[in-house]
C-alpha positions as protocol buffer text, in pm:
chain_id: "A"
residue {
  index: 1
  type: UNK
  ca { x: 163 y: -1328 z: -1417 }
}
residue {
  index: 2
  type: UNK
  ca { x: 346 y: -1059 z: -1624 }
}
residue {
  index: 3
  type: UNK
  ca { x: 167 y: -845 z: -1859 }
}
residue {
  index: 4
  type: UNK
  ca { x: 125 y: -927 z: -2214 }
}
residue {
  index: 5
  type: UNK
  ca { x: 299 y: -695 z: -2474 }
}
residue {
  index: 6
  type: UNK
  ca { x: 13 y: -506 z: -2635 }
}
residue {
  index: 7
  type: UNK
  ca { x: -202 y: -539 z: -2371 }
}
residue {
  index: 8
  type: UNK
  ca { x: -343 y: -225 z: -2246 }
}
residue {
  index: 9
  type: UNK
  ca { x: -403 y: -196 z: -1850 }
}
residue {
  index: 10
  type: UNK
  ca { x: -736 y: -58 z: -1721 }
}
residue {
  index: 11
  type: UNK
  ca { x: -806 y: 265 z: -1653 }
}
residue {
  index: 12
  type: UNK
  ca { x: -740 y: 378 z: -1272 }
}
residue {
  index: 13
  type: UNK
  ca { x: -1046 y: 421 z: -1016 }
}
residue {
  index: 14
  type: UNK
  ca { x: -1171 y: 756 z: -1219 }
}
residue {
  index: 15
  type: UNK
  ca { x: -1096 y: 964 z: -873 }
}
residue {
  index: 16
  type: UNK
  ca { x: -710 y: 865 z: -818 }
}
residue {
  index: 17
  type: UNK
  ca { x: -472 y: 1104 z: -764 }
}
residue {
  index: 18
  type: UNK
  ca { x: -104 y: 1155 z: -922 }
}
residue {
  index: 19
  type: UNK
  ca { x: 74 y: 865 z: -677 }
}
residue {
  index: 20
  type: UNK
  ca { x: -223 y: 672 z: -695 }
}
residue {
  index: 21
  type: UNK
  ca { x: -231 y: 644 z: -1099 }
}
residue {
  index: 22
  type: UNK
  ca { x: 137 y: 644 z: -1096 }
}
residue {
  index: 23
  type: UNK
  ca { x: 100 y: 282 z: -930 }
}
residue {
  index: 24
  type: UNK
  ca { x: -132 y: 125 z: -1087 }
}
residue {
  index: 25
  type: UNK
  ca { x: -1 y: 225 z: -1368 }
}
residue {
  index: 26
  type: UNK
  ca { x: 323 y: 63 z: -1301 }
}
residue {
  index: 27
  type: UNK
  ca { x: 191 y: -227 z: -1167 }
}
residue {
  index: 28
  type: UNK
  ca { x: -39 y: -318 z: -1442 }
}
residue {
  index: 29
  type: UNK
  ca { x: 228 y: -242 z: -1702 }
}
residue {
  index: 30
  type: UNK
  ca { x: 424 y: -524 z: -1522 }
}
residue {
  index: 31
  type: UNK
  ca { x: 180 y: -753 z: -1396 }
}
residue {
  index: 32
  type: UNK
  ca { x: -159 y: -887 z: -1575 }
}
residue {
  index: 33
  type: UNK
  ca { x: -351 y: -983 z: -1242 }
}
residue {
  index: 34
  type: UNK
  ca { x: -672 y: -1168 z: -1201 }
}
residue {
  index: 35
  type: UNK
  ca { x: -1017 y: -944 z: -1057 }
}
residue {
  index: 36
  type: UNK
  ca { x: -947 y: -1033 z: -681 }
}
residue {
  index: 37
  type: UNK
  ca { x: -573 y: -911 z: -735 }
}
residue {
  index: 38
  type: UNK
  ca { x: -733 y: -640 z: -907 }
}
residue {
  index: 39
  type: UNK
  ca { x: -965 y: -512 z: -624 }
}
residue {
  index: 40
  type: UNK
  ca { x: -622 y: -528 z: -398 }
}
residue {
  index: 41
  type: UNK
  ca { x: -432 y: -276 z: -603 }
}
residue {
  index: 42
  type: UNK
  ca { x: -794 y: -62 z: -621 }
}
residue {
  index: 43
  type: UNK
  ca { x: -749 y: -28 z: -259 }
}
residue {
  index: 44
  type: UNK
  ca { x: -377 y: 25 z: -278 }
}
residue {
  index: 45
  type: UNK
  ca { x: -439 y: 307 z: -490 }
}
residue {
  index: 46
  type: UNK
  ca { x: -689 y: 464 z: -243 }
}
residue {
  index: 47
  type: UNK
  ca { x: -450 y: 408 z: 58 }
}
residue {
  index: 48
  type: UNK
  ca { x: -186 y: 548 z: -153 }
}
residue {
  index: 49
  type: UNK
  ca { x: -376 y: 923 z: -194 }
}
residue {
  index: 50
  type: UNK
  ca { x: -519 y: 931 z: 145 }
}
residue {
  index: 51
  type: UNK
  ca { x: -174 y: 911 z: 232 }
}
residue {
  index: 52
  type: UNK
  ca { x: -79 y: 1211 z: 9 }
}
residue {
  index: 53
  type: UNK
  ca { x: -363 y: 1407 z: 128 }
}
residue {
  index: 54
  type: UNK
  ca { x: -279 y: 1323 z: 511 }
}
residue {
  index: 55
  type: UNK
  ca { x: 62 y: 1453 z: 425 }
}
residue {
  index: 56
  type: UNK
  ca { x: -55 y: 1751 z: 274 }
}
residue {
  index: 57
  type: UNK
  ca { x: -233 y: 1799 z: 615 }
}
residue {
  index: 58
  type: UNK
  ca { x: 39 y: 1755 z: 870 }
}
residue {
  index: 59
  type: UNK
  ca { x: 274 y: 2000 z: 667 }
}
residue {
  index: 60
  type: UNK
  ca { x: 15 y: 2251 z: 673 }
}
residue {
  index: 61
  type: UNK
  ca { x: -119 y: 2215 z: 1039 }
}
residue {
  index: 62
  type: UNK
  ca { x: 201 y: 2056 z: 1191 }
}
residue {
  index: 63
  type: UNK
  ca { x: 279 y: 1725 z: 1371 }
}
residue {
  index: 64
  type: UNK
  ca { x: 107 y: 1820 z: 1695 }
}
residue {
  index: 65
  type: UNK
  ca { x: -222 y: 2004 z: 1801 }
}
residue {
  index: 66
  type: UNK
  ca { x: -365 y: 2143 z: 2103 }
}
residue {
  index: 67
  type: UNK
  ca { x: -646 y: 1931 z: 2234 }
}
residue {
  index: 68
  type: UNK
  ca { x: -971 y: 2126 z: 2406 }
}
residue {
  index: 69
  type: UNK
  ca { x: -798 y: 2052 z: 2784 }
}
residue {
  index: 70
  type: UNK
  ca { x: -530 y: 2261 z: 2630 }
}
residue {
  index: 71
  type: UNK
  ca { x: -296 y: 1948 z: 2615 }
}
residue {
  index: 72
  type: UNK
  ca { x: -59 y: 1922 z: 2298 }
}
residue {
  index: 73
  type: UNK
  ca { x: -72 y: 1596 z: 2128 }
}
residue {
  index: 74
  type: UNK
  ca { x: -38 y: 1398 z: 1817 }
}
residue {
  index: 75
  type: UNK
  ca { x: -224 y: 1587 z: 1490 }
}
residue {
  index: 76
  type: UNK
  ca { x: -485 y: 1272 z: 1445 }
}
residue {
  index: 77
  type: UNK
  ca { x: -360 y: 1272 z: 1054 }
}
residue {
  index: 78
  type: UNK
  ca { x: 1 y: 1150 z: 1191 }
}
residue {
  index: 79
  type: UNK
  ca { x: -201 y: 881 z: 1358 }
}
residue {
  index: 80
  type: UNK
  ca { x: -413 y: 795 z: 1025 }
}
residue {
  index: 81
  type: UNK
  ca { x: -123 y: 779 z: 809 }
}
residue {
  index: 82
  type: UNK
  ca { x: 62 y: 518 z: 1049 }
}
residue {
  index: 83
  type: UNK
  ca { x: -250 y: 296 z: 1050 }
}
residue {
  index: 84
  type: UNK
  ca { x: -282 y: 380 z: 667 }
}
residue {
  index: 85
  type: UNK
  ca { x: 103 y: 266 z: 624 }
}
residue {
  index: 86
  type: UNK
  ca { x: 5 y: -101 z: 803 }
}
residue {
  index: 87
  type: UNK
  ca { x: -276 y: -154 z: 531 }
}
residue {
  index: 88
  type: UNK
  ca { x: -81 y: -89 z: 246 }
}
residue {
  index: 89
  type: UNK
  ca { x: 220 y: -272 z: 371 }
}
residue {
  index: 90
  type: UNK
  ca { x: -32 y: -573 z: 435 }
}
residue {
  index: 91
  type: UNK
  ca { x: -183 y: -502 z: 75 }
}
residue {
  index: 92
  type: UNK
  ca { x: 133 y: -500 z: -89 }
}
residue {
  index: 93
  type: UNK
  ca { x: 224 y: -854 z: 85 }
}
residue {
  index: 94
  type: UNK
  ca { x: -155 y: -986 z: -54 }
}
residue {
  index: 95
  type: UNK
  ca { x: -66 y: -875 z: -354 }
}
residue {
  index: 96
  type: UNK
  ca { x: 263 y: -1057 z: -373 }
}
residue {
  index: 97
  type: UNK
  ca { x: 444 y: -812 z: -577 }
}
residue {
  index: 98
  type: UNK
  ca { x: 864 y: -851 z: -546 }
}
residue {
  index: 99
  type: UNK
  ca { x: 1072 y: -603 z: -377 }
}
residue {
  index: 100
  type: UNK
  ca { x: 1364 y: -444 z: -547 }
}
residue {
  index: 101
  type: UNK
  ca { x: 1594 y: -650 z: -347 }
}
residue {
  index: 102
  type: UNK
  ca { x: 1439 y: -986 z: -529 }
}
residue {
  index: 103
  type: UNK
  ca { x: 1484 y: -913 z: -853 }
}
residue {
  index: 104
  type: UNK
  ca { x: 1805 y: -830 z: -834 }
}
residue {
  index: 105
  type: UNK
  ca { x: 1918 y: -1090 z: -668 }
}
residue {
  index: 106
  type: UNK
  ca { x: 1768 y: -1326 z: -841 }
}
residue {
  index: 107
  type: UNK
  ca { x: 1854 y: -1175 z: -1229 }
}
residue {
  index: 108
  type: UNK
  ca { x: 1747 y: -965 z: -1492 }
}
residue {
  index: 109
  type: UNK
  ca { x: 1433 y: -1247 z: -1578 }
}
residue {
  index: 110
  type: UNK
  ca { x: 1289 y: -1235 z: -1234 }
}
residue {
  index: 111
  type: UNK
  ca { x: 1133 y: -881 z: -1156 }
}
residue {
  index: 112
  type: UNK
  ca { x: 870 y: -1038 z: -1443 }
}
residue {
  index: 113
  type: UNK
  ca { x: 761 y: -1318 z: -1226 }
}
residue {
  index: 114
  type: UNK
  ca { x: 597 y: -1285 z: -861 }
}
residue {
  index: 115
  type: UNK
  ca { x: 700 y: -1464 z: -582 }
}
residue {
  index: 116
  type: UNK
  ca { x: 447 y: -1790 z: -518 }
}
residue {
  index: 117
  type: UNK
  ca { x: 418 y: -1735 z: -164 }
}
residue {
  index: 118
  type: UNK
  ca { x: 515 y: -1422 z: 100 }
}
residue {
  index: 119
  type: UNK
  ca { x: 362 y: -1325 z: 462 }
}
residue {
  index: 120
  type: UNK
  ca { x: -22 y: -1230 z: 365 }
}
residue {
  index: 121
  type: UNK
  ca { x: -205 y: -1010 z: 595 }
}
residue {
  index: 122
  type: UNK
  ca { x: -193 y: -1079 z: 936 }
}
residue {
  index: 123
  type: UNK
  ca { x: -388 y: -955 z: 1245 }
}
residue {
  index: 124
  type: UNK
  ca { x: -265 y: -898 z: 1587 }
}
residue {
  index: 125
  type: UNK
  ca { x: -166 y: -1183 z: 1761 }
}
residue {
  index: 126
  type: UNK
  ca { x: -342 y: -1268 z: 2129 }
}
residue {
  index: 127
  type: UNK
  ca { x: -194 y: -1368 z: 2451 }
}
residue {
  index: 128
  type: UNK
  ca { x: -167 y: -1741 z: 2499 }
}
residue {
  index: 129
  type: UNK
  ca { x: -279 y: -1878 z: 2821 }
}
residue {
  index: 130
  type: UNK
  ca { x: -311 y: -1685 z: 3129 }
}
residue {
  index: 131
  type: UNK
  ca { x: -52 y: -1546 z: 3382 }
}
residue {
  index: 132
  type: UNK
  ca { x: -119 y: -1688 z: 3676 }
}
């Protein structure tokens, strides 16, 4: 559902940062979504400045560290922000918002409308049978 002219979006979660606000302010200036939807984007936004501060991290301290046994190996922030890019990239695909690429495909009317279905999040898939 698009957003009603006049209407004025909620607030952001009081302790979002700069990105954070910056999306759900541009969502909700686009998109009037129901409470479920709602709670989505709320957890967008906080995936959105972890990421931020994760990257704020790994330019201070670098991509690698030094582990105890004196090994180097991945900073564990380059390893959070990877898992933290999966949940916002299955998030985003909940949410069902259009990609650039669809709207302007499809013509001027369309980046006000949201697709009615797209992949939803998906868990790791299993082995099927057994190698025997």
């Amino acid at each position: 559902m698009t957003a009603t002219d006049g209407d004025v979006p909620p607030l952001p979660p009081g302790n979002a940062g700069p990105s954070g606000r910056r999306l759900w302010s541009d969502v909700l200036g686009k998109y009037e979504l129901e409470e479920h939807e709602t709670a989505l984007l709320r957890e967008m936004v906080r995936t959105v400045d972890l990421l931020d501060e994760l990257a704020a991290i790994v330019e201070v301290e670098g991509l690698m560290v030094v582990d105890p046994g004196g090994k180097q190996r991945t900073h564990p922030a380059v390893v959070e922000a990877r898992q933290l890019r999966i949940a916002f990239a299955r998030l985003s695909a909940s949410l069902r918002l259009p990609s650039g690429d669809e709207s302007e495909q499809a013509g001027k009317s369309a980046h006000l409308r949201r697709p009615q279905r797209r992949g939803a999040a998906r868990g790791t898939y299993g082995i099927r049978g057994s190698v025997a």
